[in-house]
N, C-alpha and C positions, 0 to 999 in steps of 0.2 A: 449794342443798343437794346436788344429786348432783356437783357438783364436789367438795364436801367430800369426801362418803361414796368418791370413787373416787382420792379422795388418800389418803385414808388405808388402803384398801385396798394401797394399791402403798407404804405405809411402816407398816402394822403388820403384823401374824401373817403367814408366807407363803402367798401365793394356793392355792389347791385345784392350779392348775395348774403352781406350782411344786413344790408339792409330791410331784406325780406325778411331774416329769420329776426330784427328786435322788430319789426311790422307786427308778424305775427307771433311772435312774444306776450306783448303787448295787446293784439286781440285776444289770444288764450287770457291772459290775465284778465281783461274787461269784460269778457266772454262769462268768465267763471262766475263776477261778482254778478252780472245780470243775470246768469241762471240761479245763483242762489234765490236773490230775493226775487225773479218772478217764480219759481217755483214755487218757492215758499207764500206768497201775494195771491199764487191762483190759489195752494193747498188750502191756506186761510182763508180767503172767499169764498170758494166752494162749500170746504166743510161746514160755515157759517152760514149757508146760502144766501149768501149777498148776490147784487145783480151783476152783469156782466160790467158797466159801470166803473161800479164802486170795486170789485176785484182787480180789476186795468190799474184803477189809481192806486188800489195798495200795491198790488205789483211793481209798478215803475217807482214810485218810491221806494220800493226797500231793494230794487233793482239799482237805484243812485247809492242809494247807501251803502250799501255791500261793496258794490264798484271802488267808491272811495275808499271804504275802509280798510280793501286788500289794497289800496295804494299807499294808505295809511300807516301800515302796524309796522313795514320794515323802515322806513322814514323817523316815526317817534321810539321806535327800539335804536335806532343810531343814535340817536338824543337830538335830533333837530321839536321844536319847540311844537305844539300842536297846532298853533294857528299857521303858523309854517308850513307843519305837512299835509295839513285843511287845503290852503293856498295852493298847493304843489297838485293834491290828489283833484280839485276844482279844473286846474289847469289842463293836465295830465288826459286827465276821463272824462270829461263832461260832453265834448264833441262824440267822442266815441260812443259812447253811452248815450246818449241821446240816439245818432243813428239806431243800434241796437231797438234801443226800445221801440220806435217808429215800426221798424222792419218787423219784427217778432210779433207786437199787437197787429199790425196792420195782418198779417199770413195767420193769426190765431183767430180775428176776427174773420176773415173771408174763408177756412176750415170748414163747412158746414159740420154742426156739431159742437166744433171744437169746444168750446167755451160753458156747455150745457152738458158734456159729458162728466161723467162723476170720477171723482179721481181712482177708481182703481178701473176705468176706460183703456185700453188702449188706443183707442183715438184722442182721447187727452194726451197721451203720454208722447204717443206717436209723432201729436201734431207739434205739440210743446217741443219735441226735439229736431224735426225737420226744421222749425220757424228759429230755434235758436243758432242750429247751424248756419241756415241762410243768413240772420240777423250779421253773423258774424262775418258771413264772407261780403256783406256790404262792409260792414265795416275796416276790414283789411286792407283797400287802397285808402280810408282817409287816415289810417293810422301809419301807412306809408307814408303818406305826401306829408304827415305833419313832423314823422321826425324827422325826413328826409331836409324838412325846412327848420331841425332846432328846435320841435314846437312837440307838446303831446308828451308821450311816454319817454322822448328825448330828453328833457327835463329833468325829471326824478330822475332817471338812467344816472346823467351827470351828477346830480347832486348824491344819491345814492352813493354812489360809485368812488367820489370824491371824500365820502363821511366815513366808511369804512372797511 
């Protein structure tokens, strides 16, 4: 009987420990694209002296775009169509990344400093990567529960997966 019970394990529902690791997969992946563009959204506001504001906003935009677009490029290199991998990368990251962003502004603004230090600070640098980690370990159980339901990075996974 436990040969059964451990066969089927390893051929039905994925393991607890698969699970975890395309979870966190899947936040490294999200992780990555939101540290590009806030990185690059703070380095650009700052260096332009824009106000804390308007630096936020270009951040989390190019924090979504980034995001997608590493969900993007292995999708339309398989040859699925671009509104296709638009759709998929919307689907995919959007919850995610949305968390992210929340978490990371919310801890860059409550930094005292944070946000007024000049980027060769290391309290910029400092705080920028404490708040990104954080960012990420909220985001870690909703990118669980969503593929664990089919939903999120589960998606592309499949479709990926199935293209090439």
């Amino acid at each position: 009987m436990p040969a059964e019970a451990h066969l089927h394990h390893h051929h039905g529902a994925p393991s607890k420990n698969s699970l975890n690791r395309t979870a966190l997969s899947a936040t490294i992946h999200c992780l990555t694209g939101c540290a590009i563009g806030e990185i690059l959204g703070l380095v650009i506001g700052t260096a332009l002296g824009w106000g804390t504001a308007q630096t936020i906003i270009l951040a989390i935009a190019l924090a979504f775009l980034f995001g997608y677009a590493l969900t993007m490029l292995p999708l339309l290199r398989s040859g699925l169509p671009f509104g296709t991998a638009l759709g998929l990368a919307f689907a995919a990251d959007t919850a995610s990344i949305t968390i992210m962003e929340i978490v990371d502004n919310l801890i860059m603004l409550a930094i005292p400093g944070a946000m007024n230090a000049g980027l060769t600070s290391p309290l910029f640098w400092g705080s920028l990567t404490v708040a990104l980690l954080i960012a990420g370990a909220f985001a870690f159980p909703l990118n669980r529960w969503l593929i664990a339901r089919g939903r999120g990075h589960a998606v592309v996974h499949s479709i990926h997966g199935h293209r090439s």
